[in-house]
C-alpha positions in Angstrom: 0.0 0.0 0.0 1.5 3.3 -0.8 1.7 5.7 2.0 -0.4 8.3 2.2 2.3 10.7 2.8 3.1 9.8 -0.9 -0.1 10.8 -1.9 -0.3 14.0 -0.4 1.8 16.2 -3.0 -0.5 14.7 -5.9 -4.2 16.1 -3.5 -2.2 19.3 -3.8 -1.8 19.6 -7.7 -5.6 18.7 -8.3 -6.5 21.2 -5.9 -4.1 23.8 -7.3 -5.7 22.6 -11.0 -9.2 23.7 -10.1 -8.5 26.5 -8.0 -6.6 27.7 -11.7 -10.4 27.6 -13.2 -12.1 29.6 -11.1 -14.6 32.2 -12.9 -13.3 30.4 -16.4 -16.3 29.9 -19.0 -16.8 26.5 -20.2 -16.0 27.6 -23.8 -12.6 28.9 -22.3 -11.5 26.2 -20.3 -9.1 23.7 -22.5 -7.2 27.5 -22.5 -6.3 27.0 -19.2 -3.5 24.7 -19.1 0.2 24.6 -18.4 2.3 24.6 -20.9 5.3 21.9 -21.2 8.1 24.5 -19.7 5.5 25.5 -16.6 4.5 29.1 -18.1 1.2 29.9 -19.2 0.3 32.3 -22.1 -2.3 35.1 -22.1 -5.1 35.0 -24.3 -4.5 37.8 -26.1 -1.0 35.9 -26.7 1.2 39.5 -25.1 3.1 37.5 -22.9 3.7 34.3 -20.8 3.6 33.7 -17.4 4.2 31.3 -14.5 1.7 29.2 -14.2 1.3 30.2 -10.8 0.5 33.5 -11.4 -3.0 32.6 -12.6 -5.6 33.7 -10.0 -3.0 35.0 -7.8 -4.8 38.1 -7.0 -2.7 39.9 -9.3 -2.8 41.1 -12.5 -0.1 40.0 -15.0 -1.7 40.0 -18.3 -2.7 43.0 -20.2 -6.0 41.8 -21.0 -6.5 40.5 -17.6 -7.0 37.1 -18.3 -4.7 35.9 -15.7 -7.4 36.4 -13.1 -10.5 35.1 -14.1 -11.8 34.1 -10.0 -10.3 36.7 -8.6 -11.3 40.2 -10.1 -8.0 41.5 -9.4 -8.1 42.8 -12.9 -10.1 45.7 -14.3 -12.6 44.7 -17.2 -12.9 41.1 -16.4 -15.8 38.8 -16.3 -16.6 36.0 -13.2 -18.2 33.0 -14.7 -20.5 31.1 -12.2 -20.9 27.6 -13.0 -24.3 26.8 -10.7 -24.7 23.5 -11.5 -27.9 22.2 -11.4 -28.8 25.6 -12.7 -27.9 27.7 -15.6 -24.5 29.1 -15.5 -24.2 33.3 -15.4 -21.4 35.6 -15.8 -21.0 38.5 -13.7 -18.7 41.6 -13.3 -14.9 40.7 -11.8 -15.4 43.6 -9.7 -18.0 42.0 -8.0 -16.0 38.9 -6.8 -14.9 39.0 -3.4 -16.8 41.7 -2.6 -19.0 40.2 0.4 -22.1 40.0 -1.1 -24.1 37.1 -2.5 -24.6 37.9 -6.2 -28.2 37.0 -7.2 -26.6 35.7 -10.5 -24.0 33.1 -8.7 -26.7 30.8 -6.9 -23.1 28.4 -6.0 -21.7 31.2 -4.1 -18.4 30.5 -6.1 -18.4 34.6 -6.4 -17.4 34.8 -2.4 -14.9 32.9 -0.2 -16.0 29.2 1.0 -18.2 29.7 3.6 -19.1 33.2 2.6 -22.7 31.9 0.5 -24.4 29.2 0.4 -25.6 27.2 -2.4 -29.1 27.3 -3.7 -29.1 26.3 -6.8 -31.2 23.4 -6.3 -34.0 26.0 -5.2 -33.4 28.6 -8.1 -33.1 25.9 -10.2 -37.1 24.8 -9.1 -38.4 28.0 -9.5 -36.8 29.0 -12.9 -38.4 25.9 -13.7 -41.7 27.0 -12.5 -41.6 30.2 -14.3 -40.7 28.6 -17.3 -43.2 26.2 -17.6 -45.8 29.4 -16.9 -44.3 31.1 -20.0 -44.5 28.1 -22.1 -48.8 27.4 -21.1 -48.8 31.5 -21.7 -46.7 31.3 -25.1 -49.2 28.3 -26.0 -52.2 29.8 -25.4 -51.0 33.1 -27.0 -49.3 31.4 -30.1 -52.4 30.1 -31.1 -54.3 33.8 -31.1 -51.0 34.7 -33.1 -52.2 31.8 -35.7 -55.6 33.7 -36.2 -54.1 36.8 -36.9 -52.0 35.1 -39.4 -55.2 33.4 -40.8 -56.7 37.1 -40.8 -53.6 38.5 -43.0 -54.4 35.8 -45.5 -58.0 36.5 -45.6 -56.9 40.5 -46.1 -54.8 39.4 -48.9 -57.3 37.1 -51.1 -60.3 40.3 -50.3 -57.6 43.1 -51.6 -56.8 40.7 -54.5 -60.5 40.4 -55.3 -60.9 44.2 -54.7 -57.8 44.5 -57.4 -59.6 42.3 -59.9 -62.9 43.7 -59.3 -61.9 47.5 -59.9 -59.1 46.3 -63.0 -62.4 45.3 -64.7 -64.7 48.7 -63.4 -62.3 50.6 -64.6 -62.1 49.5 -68.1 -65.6 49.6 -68.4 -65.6 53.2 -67.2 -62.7 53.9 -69.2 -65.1 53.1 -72.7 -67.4 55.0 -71.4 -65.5 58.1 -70.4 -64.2 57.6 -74.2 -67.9 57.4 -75.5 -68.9 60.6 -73.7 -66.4 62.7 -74.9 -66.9 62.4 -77.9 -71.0 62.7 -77.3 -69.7 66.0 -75.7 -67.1 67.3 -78.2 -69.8 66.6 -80.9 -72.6 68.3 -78.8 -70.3 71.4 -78.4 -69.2 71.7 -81.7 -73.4 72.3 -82.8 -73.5 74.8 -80.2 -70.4 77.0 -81.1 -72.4 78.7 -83.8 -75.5 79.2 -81.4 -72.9 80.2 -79.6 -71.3 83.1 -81.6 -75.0 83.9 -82.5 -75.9 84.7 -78.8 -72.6 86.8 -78.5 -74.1 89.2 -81.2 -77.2 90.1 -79.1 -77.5 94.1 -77.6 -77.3 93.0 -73.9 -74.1 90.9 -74.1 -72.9 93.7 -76.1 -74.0 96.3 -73.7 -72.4 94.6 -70.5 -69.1 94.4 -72.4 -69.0 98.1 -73.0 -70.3 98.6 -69.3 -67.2 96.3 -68.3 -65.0 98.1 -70.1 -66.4 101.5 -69.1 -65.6 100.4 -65.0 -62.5 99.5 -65.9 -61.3 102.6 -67.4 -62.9 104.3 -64.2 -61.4 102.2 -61.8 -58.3 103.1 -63.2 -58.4 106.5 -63.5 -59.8 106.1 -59.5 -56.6 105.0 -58.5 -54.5 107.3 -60.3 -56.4 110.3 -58.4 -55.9 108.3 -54.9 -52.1 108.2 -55.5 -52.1 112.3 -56.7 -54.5 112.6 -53.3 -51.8 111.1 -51.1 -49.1 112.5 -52.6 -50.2 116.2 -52.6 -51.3 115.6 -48.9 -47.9 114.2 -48.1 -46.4 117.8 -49.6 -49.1 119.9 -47.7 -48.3 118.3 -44.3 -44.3 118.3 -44.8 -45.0 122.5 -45.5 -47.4 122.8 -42.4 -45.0 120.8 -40.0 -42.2 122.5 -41.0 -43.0 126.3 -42.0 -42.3 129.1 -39.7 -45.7 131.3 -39.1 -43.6 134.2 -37.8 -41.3 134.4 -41.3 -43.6 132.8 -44.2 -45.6 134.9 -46.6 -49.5 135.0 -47.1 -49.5 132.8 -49.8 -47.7 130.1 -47.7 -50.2 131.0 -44.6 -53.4 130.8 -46.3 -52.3 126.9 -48.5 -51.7 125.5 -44.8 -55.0 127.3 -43.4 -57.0 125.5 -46.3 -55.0 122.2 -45.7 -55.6 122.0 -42.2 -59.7 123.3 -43.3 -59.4 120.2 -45.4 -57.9 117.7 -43.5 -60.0 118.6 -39.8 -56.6 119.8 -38.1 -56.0 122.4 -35.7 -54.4 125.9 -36.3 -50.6 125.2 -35.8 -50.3 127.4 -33.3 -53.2 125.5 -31.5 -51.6 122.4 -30.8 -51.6 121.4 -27.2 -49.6 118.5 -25.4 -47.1 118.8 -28.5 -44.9 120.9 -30.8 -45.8 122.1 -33.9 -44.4 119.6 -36.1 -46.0 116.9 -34.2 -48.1 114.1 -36.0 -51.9 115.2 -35.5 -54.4 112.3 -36.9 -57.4 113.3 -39.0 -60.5 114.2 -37.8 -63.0 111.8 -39.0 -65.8 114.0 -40.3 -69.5 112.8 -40.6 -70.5 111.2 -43.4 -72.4 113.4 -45.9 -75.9 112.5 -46.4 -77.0 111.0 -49.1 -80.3 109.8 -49.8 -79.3 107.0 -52.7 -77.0 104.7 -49.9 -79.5 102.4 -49.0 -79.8 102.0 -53.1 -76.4 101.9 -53.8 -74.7 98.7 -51.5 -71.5 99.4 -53.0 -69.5 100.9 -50.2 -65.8 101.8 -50.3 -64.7 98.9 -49.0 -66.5 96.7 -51.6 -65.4 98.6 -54.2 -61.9 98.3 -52.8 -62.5 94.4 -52.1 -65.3 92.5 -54.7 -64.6 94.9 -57.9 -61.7 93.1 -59.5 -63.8 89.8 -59.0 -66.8 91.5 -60.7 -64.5 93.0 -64.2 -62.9 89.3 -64.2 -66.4 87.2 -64.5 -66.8 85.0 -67.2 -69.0 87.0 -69.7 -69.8 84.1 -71.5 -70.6 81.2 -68.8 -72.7 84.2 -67.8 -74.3 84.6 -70.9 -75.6 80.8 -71.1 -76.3 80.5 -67.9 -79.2 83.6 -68.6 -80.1 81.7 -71.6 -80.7 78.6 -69.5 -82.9 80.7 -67.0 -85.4 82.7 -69.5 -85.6 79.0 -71.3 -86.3 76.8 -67.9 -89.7 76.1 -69.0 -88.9 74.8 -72.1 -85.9 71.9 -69.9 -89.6 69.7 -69.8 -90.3 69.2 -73.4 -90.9 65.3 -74.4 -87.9 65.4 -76.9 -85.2 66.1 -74.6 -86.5 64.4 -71.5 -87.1 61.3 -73.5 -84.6 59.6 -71.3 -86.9 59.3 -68.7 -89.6 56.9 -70.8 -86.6 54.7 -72.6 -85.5 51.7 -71.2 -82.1 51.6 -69.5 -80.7 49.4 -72.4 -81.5 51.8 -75.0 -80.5 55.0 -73.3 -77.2 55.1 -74.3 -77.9 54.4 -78.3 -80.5 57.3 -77.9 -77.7 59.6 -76.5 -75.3 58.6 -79.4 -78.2 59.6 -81.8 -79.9 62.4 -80.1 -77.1 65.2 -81.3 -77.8 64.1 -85.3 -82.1 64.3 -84.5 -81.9 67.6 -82.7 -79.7 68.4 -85.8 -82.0 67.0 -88.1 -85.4 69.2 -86.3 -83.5 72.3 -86.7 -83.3 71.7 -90.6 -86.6 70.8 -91.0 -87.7 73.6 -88.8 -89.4 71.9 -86.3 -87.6 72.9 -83.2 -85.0 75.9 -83.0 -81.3 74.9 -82.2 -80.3 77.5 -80.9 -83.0 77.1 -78.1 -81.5 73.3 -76.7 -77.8 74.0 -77.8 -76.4 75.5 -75.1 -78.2 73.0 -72.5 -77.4 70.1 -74.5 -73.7 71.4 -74.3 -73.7 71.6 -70.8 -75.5 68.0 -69.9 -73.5 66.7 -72.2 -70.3 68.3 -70.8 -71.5 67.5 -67.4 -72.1 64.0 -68.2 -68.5 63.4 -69.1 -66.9 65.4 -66.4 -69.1 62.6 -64.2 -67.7 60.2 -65.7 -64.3 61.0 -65.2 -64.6 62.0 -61.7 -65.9 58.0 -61.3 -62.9 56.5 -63.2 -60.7 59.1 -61.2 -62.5 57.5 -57.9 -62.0 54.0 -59.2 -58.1 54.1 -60.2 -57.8 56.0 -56.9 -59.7 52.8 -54.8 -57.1 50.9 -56.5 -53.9 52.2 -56.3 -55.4 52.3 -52.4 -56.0 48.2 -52.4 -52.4 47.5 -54.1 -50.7 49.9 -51.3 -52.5 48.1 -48.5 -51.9 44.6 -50.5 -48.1 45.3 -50.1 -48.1 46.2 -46.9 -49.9 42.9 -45.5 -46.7 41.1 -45.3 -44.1 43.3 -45.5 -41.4 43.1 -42.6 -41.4 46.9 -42.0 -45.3 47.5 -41.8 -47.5 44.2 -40.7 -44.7 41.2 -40.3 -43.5 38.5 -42.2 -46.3 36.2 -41.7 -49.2 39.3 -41.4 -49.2 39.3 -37.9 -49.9 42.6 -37.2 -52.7 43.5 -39.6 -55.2 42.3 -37.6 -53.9 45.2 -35.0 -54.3 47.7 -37.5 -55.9 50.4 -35.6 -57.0 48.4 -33.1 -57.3 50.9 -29.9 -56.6 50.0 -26.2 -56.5 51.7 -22.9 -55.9 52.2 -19.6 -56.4 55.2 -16.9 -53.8 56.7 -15.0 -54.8 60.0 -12.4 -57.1 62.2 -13.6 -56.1 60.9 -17.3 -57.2 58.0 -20.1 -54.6 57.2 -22.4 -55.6 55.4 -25.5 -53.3 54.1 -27.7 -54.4 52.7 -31.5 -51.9 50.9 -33.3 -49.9 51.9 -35.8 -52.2 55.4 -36.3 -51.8 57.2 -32.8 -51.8 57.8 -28.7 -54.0 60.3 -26.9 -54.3 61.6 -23.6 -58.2 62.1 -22.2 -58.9 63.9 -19.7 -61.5 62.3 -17.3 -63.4 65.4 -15.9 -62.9 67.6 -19.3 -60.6 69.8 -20.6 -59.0 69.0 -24.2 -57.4 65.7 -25.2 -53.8 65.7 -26.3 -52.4 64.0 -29.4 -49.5 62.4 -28.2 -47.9 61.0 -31.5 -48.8 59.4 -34.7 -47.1 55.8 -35.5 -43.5 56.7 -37.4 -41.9 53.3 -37.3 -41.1 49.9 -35.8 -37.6 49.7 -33.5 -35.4 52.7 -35.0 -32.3 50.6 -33.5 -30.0 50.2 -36.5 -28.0 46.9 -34.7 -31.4 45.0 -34.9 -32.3 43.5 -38.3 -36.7 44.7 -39.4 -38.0 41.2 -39.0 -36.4 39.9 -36.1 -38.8 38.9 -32.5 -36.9 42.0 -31.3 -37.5 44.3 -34.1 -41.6 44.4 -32.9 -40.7 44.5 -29.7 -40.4 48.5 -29.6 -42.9 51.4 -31.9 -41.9 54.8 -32.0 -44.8 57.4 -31.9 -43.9 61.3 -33.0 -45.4 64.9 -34.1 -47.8 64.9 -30.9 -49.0 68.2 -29.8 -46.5 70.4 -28.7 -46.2 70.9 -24.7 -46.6 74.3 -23.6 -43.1 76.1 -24.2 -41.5 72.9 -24.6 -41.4 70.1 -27.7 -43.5 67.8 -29.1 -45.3 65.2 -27.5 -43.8 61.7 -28.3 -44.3 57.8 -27.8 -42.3 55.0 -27.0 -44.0 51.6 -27.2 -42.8 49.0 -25.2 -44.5 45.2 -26.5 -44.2 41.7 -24.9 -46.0 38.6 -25.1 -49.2 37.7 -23.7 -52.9 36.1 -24.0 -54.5 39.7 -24.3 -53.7 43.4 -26.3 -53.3 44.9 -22.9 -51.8 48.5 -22.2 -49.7 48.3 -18.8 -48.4 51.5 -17.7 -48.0 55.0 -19.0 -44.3 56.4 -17.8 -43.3 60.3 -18.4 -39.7 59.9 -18.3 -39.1 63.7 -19.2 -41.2 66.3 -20.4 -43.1 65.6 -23.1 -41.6 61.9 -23.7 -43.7 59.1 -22.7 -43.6 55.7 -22.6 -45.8 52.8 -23.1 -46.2 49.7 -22.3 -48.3 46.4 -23.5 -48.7 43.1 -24.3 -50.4 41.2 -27.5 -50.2 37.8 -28.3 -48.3 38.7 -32.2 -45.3 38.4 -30.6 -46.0 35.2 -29.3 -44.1 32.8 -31.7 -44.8 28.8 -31.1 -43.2 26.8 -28.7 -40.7 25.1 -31.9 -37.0 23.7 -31.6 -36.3 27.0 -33.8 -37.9 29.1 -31.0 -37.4 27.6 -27.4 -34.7 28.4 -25.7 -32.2 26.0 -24.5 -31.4 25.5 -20.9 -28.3 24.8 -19.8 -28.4 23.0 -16.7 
């Protein structure tokens, strides 16, 4: 039997060996060994060392990486192995420091003796909690799957919607084609009417009249700017002559200036010198027995007159020839429309320009009576019609927009997810508030006992971190809300969105973390992935 004195420098090496590991990381551990001549090299390959210099409580390498257990060097990590558990780094400044770390459940941060183990114990409640988060992730990952099914839904309507208005819109594009040409044709049998109607004595008369207030207003203005300026002369002479030294002639144009103009004598003027600024008396108005006849006041004149010169004579024109005709709208020829069938409307339209043409001829009805109406149904008809295939092309470019966005990563996810949240609106109160946020359009602040509610930001974009990929779990973990209303003296309202898992679309907590800056935060079950190998993390116990 070999003596166990024998045996005792061997004890010694293997206890030196682990005490060598302390804090070392599984991944890192075939690093630490001896080399053949007893020296050990740093990880960062600067130097070598005595292997007995590792975890000496001193700090050899420039990296520190002599010293993983001891946290004698600055910048160093403390691995704690917690078996049973899940291993955990920590801080090397924390080692040695007297105090259990939450993170090292195997005490291996303190001296022996120092903290107990309890891994066993944090091992049975991570457990616990785990297994909670899996039935929650479950039961959430299966909402999560109808708002998927919802996205394809959206996706096979907006396609039909596409198809649907792709047809519309060629049908309304014939018939915006047809109805131009019903109008063009219409308009070109009107033109002489037209031109006939132009050579009547009123339309003549209010051209003339026209021109006449033109001229007038014109010369108008001319007199205003000689008014101003000779009363800008007058007052420089009266502010700045010398009664005492000026001759009569000078003395009697100020006397009739300030007659004129309501202003005292300048020798008159109290609470100021005689070059002083005086405002005009107002004087009464003088009477005049056609005002309630006349409306047009000064300030109309000043105001509505260049919108009267620049009417359009000639819209004006048929427009009178429409009225003093009305009667006449109700005749069986051109109401026909309303005793046709629907199918042959549109062949009687097509034709009705060549009849009406063909009555004139004979001399059974007079063109120039129906032209300019005909003109402008037919005209009106078309413009209708374009507004509609305008509508329709707009409804459509409208679909395809919201058809992209369905599954694109930077609007509704991947797989759709989100569309089903589209505007969807929660809440929650907080104080005297109610602060309702609707996804992806905007957050408000409601007062409870009145006052006015606050915008506090309209949706700008998903996770704005540039080191996190759009499409990632932690990409729609985080929505940025901007432009609220501004604060009083101070900047824009804004909104960060904080999202987590869960079985409902839940807002949490509101938080004002400066002025202004708020932040949300809430749960939905879209980002609650299903429980897969690809998804569920491993534990390393």
């Amino acid at each position: 039997m070999i003596p166990w004195l024998l045996l005792l420098p061997l004890f010694t090496q293997i206890s030196a060996a682990v005490e060598k590991t302390l804090g070392v990381s599984p991944a890192l551990l075939s690093k630490y060994v001896p080399l053949p001549s007893g020296n050990w090299k740093c990880l960062d390959g600067s130097k070598e060392i005595s292997w007995a210099f590792v975890n000496d409580d001193s700090c050899d390498c420039l990296d520190g990486s002599d010293e993983p257990g001891t946290g004698a060097c600055l910048n160093t990590e403390f691995y704690c192995q917690n078996k049973g558990h899940i291993g955990a780094f920590i801080p090397g400044s924390r080692v040695n420091d007297g105090l259990c770390e939450p993170q090292c459940c195997d005490g291996s941060d303190e001296r022996p003796g120092v903290c107990k183990n309890v891994c066993k114990e944090a091992s049975e409640e991570y457990r616990k909690k785990r297994e909670e988060e899996r039935k929650l992730r479950k039961t959430a990952s299966k909402i999560r799957s109808t708002y998927i099914q919802f996205a394809h839904k959206e996706k096979k309507r907006l396609e039909s919607v596409i198809e649907s208005l792709v047809k519309d819109i060629e049908v309304k594009e014939k018939e915006v084609a047809r109805l131009k040409e019903i109008a063009d044709r219409t308009e070109s049998i009107s033109q002489a009417a037209l031109e006939h109607k132009q050579q009547s004595p009123l339309y003549q008369s209010i051209l003339d009249h026209a021109e006449a207030l033109s001229a007038l207003q014109r010369e108008h203005k001319k007199h205003l700017e000689r008014e101003k300026a000779l009363g800008d002369i007058l007052h420089t002479l009266r502010s700045n002559y010398n009664p005492n030294y000026q001759d009569m002639a000078v003395l009697e144009a100020v006397r009739g200036w300030e007659e004129l103009a309501g202003l005292p004598h300048i020798g008159e003027v109290e609470g100021g010198e005689a070059g002083d600024n005086v405002p005009l008396k107002e004087e009464p108005p003088t009477p005049n027995s056609n005002d309630d006849e006349n409306p047009w006041t000064p300030e109309r004149l000043n105001n509505e007159l260049d919108t009267l010169l620049n009417a359009d004579y000639i819209s004006l024109l048929l427009e009178h020839d429409e009225h003093i005709r009305a009667p006449r709208e109700d005749s069986l020829l051109f109401d026909l429309t309303a005793y046709l069938p629907d199918s042959l409307v549109p062949q009687y339209e097509e034709i009705r320009g060549t009849l009406v043409s063909w009555l004139t001829k004979l001399g059974v009805v007079r063109g120039d009576d129906t032209a300019s109406t005909e003109s402008s149904r037919a005209r009106q008809n078309f413009l209708d019609a374009e507004n509609s295939l305008k509508s329709a092309r707009d409804e459509k470019r409208q679909a395809e927009d919201d058809l992209a966005e369905v599954f694109n990563i930077h609007r509704f996810g991947r797989d759709g997810e989100w569309k089903k949240l589209d505007n969807h609106c929660i809440q929650t109160d907080q104080g005297d508030y109610t602060y309702e946020l609707c996804l992806f359009k905007e957050a408000k602040q409601i007062p409870k006992h009145g006052g006015s509610t606050f915008n506090l930001g309209r949706f700008e974009s998903w996770n704005p971190d540039e080191s996190i990929k759009p499409g990632e779990p932690e990409f729609y973990q985080k929505q940025v809300y901007k432009h609220g209303t501004r604060c009083w003296n101070g900047p824009e309202r804004n909104v960060i969105l904080l999202l987590s898992c869960g079985t409902e679309n839940t807002l949490l907590s509101v938080v004002e973390l400066e002025k202004c800056e708020y932040q949300f935060t809430a749960t939905t079950p879209a980002l609650c992935l299903p429980l897969d190998a690809d998804n569920e993390p491993r534990d390393e116990l």
